[in-house]
Each structure stands twice: as structure tokens, then as C-alpha cells.
Steps between C-alpha positions, in 0.01 A plus 500: 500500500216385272354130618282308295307116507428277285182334625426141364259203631629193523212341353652404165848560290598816382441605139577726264235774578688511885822428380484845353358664773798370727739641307357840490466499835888346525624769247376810649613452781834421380467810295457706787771320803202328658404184565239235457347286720285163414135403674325270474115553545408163649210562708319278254554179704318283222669612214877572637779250535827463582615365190358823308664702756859335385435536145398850507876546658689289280315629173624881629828343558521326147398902307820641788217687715609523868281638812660662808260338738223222459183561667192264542155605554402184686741615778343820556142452628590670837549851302157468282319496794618756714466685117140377542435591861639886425258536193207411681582720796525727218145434399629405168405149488181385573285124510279390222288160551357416126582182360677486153148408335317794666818741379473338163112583461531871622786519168206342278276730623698749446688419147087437443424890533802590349705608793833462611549138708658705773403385901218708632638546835196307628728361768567845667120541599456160711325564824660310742169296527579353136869435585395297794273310276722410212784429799266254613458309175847423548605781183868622574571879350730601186645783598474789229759867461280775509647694180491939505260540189687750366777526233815301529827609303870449471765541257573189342847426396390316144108650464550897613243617714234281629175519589245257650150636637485308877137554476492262172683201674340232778611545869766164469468199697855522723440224699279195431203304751743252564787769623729491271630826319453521109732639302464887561617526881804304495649626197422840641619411817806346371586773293496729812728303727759368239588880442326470084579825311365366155239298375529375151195239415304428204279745381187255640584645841413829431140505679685324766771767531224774569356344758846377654591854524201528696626251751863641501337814622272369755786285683673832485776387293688703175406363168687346256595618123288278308596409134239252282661314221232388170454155511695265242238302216525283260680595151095517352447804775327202680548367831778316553475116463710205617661461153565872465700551809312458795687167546668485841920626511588163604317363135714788345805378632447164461435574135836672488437895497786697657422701807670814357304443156199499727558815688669668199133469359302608844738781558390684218130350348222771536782779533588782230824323520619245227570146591863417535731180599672564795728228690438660878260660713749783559464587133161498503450700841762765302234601220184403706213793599167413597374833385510340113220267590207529289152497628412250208475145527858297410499223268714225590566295195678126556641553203707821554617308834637218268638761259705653815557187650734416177639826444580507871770181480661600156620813706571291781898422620597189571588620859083529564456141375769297588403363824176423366514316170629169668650426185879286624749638253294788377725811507461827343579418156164286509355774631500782294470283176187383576282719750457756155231229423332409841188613640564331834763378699414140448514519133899450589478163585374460157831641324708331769389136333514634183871589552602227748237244337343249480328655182357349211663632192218607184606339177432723169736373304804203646681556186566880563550432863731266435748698272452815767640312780794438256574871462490596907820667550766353724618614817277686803123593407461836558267776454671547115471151427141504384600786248812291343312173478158610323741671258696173419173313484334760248841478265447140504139414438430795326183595795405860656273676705205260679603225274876489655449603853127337641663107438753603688286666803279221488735222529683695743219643734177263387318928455459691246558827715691576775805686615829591224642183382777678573530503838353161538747284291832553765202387803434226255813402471678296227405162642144574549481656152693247282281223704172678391570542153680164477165356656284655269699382223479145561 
């Protein structure tokens, strides 16, 4: 069975740019019988917090993304350093003493004669005469991964085959002067005892895949399928911003964007695969393959979200949105006459008081108004009515087209636009209706 994570820091609110990522994650698992699980990488004690933590797990809740297990990174500093103590029996990690402004001048120097800003290894030829000395200015060591300069590769389930040149990349910093692990070891680490079979990350974690590998191998573990989706940008090619989409989920759904419309849009962005509603996850999972990924950059474009967002409810039964509109006396008929011309869910509430009022009526002409609510046929508005009584008002005042039908919408609804008359009059009802034109004709 194929196990995969989904890896966030609770050190802000999910946005769009993860969002995706979950749910590729989510999908292919679900694609494949496997299962999920959620960490969280907190072993940034400034940064992380509990109330992040939360809204990471409600905002996978809200787009219907579950986990089989939740793990926490913070729990786990027992296994990162027996990790630790194995690779340096190993002889794999070993202690450098420069300070961050001495490492920042050797890069300098070396940008300066046009070389790579890769570590020089300087640390590995300390005689144990100049270890004593810096240990007795008090300096504490980082603790570096001493990389195999040679070629790294692996089939890559989005980019093909890979290649990275070890030689070409700095021996990483796994655990900092003050003892705590950076990111490298206990993701690594984690992987390894969670049972990870796939990796799918953004395509920024390449470099850091190669030498991950690296560590798989030297802990003596098997390594994990690793698949690199292209980063998401702004509908200019740029990066994203805030107002193009890197808002936070919770601003998205606060703003009223359906969680289906959401991943109906992730699912498929950057893939060979057209964009289509769908009103599950199961749907989705159906025509999902990660293997359609392209290696170029995805545009996510607000607009299209919006676009979906709309298209998304007027396909939507009134089973899916009954227990949310919190409209009393709302029932289906409501429903499907006006979500044709909603582009969120709260754009109801809207029609609701335009049907159940209070509204205020537009006056274009009291006169007309005035012999129209004269000709509204007797007995039960219905879903004919409309028909029969814009007919009797045309024979009698001799109007047609825009000229007979906006008064009417606009005494009746106060818009110019908006779902079939139609279906609105018998939700209108004959009281409401003779009271708005009556009103307007006074």
C-alpha cells in the first residue's frame, strides 16, 4: 500500500499554493488504495503555534481532505538524535565552528572570483589544537552531512529522470550550534519511520531531494518515489501575490468560494487535463493521474476560480445546499430558480429578501404599473402565470419587449437582472406582488 504526507508548518494559514499540493498528495493516494497522513514540521519553536496547527486541520477538513494518522515533529526529538548519533558513527556528519559572518565572507570571496558559493570543507581539516581553541571561546559546532560528490539520480514521477551533480551542491547544515535539527534530518527521518512510499513536493525541493536521497541511504533506509509538482504564479506568469490567490483558505472561504470549486480547479491546473466542475472528491480521484503534470509553471488566475465558483452552484442540487443556506422557509423551488445567477452561496440571502421582502420597488412608470396589477390573473401564481399576465398587459397598453417586461421586474425585484420572472412570481406571491406594484403606484 502506497503512503504519502503532506508536510506543512504551522507558522501561518494555508493558501492556495499548499492547498494544491494537499490535494495531490490526498488524490494519489486515493487513486492508488493508500492513505495519507498529516505532519506538521514544528521544530520551529518561534514561528509555530497551536492555533496554526488547528487551522491547517480544519482548512483540510473544509476542501473534504482526511489523514489516517497525525504526526508532529515537535514530539519526535528522541528519533533525530539517535538519526544523528548513527550518521556520525558513520563519519557522515562532521563539526564546523565559523560564524555566519565568516561563512558569509568565504561566499563573497568566492561569488568575487566567480566560483560556486559552495562550503570548502575547511571544517574537515581542524587539528584538534584549533578545535580546542575555538571550544574555548565558548563557539558551539553546526553540524554539517558530508555529501558523495558524485552524481545523484532518480526517476521522478512528474520531471522523468533526474539528475543533480553532488559535487555542485554545499555539504547541508543538519543540525544547528544550538542543537536543534534543520529541516533535512527530520523530514528524512520521518519519512523513514512513518513507512513514506512517495514524496510529492514543489519543484523548489528538488536540490533538497538529491541530497535527501543521500541521507536515506546512509541511515540505511529504502528511498522513496519522489514526484515534483511546478509551482503555481500569478495569471502575468509572475509570482503569486496576495490579491492573485495567495490569500489564506480561510480568506477564500470567508469570501464564499466552494471547497469543491476550489479543488475542481487544483485537481487539474498545470495538467494536460481540462478543467472541469465536479461535486466530490470521488469524481475527481476517478479521472485524476499525476503523470499529466506538466513541468511548466501553472497559472492560477482568481478569476477562473470565480468563474468556477458560479458555474459550480448552478449545477448544484438543492440536497448539497440545504443545510447550509439558513434561509427559514427556503425550499427547493427557491432553489433552483435562483442559484442559475449566483456566484456564491451568500448571494441567496439576497434573492431570499427580494422574494420574501422587505424590497424597495423601482418606479418607471406608476401609470403602467398600475393598470398591470389590474390584469394579474386570479387564482394560484404559478410558474405559467407570468406568461398569461404579460400577455394581458401587452393587449391592454399596447407595450412589448424591454418596454413591457423591465417595469415589471423592477417593481417586482428592485434589479434589472436576475433569475426568470417566471419562476420568481409564485415565490413572490400575489400579496407581495399586488403590494409592490400597488406601492409604486401611489
Amino acid at each position: 500500500m502506497i503512503k504519502l504526507r503532506f508536510a506543512p508548518s504551522p507558522t501561518g494559514y494555508l493558501h492556495v499554493g499548499n492547498a494544491r499540493l494537499a490535494l495531490i498528495n490526498w488524490l494519489s493516494a486515493a487513486k492508488e488504495g493508500g492513505e495519507m497522513i498529516l505532519r506538521l514540521d514544528d521544530t520551529d519553536a518561534e514561528r509555530s503555534t497551536e492555533e496554526y496547527a488547528l487551522a491547517i486541520q480544519e482548512d483540510l477538513k473544509w476542501l473534504g481532505l482526511d489523514w489516517s494518522d497525525l504526526k508532529k515533529q515537535s514530539d519526535r526529538s528522541a528519533a533525530y538524535t539517535a538519526a544523528f548519533e548513527t550518521l556520525k558513527a558513520a563519519g557522515r556528519l562532521y563539526p564546523c565552528y565559523e560564524t555566519g559572518e565568516e561563512l558569509d565572507y568565504k561566499r563573497k570571496r568566492q561569488l568575487a572570483r566567480k566560483l560556486p558559493p559552495i562550503y570548502d570543507r575547511a571544517a574537515l581539516e581542524l587539528t584538534e589544537d584549533e578545535v580546542a581553541a575555538f571550544e574555548a571561546e565558548g563557539r558551539k559546532p553546526h553540524w554539517r552531512f558530508k555529501l558523495d560528490q558524485l552524481v545523484i539520480r532518480w526517476e521522478d514521477m512528474v520531471r522523468g529522470p533526474v539528475e543533480v551533480d553532488g559535487a555542485s551542491m554545499s555539504d547541508p547544515v543538519l543540525i544547528r550550534s544550538d542543537g536543534r535539527p534543520l529541516y533535512h534530518m527530520p523530514s528524512v527521518v520521518d519519512d523513514i519511520d512513518f513507512g513514506i512510499t512517495h514524496v510529492i513536493r514543489g519543484e523548489d525541493h528538488v536540490s533538497n531531494t538529491a541530497l535527501h536521497i543521500q541521507i536515506f541511504e546512509a541511515l540505511g533506509a529504502n528511498v522513496p518515489i519522489f514526484g515534483h509538482i511546478p509551482l503555481l504564479t500569478g495569471p502575468d506568469g509572475g509570482p503569486l501575490s496576495k490579491r492573485e490567490g495567495s490569500q489564506s483558505l480561510r480568506e477564500m472561504r470567508e469570501n464564499g468560494i466552494e471547497a469543491m470549486a476550489l479543488n475542481s480547479l487544483l485537481a487539474r491546473l498545470g495538467s494536460s487535463d481540462n478543467v472541469e466542475i465536479r461535486h466530490s472528491l470521488k469524481e475527481i480521484v476517478t479521472g485524476f493521474d499525476i503523470t499529466h503534470f506538466s513541468r511548466a509553471a501553472a497559472k492560477f488566475d482568481p478569476a477562473e476560480l470565480t468563474n468556477l465558483n458560479a458555474k459550480l452552484l448552478h449545477e448544484t442540487d438543492w440536497a448539497e445546499v440545504k443545510d447550509r443556506l439558513s434561509l427559514e422557509g427556503a425550499g427547493e423551488a427557491f432553489w433552483l430558480a435562483v442559484r442559475g445567477n449566483l456566484t456564491k452561496l451568500a448571494d441567496a440571502r439576497d434573492w431570499w429578501h427580494v422574494v420574501t421582502g422587505p424590497m424597495t420597488p423601482v418606479i418607471e412608470d406608476a401609470d403602467f404599473l398600475k393598470s398591470a396589477a389590474a390584469e394579474l390573473p386570479d387564482g394560484e401564481i404559478t410558474n405559467e402565470t407570468w406568461k398569461a399576465w404579460t400577455t394581458a398587459v401587452k393587449e391592454k397598453t399596447g407595450a412589448k419587449g424591454k418596454a413591457l417586461f423591465m417595469p415589471l421586474r423592477l417593481a417586482l425585484t428592485g434589479q434589472p437582472h436576475g433569475p426568470e420572472m417566471n419562476n420568481l412570481l409564485p415565490l413572490i406571491g400575489r400579496e407581495n406582488i399586488l403590494a409592490r406594484l400597488n406601492t409604486t403606484a401611489d
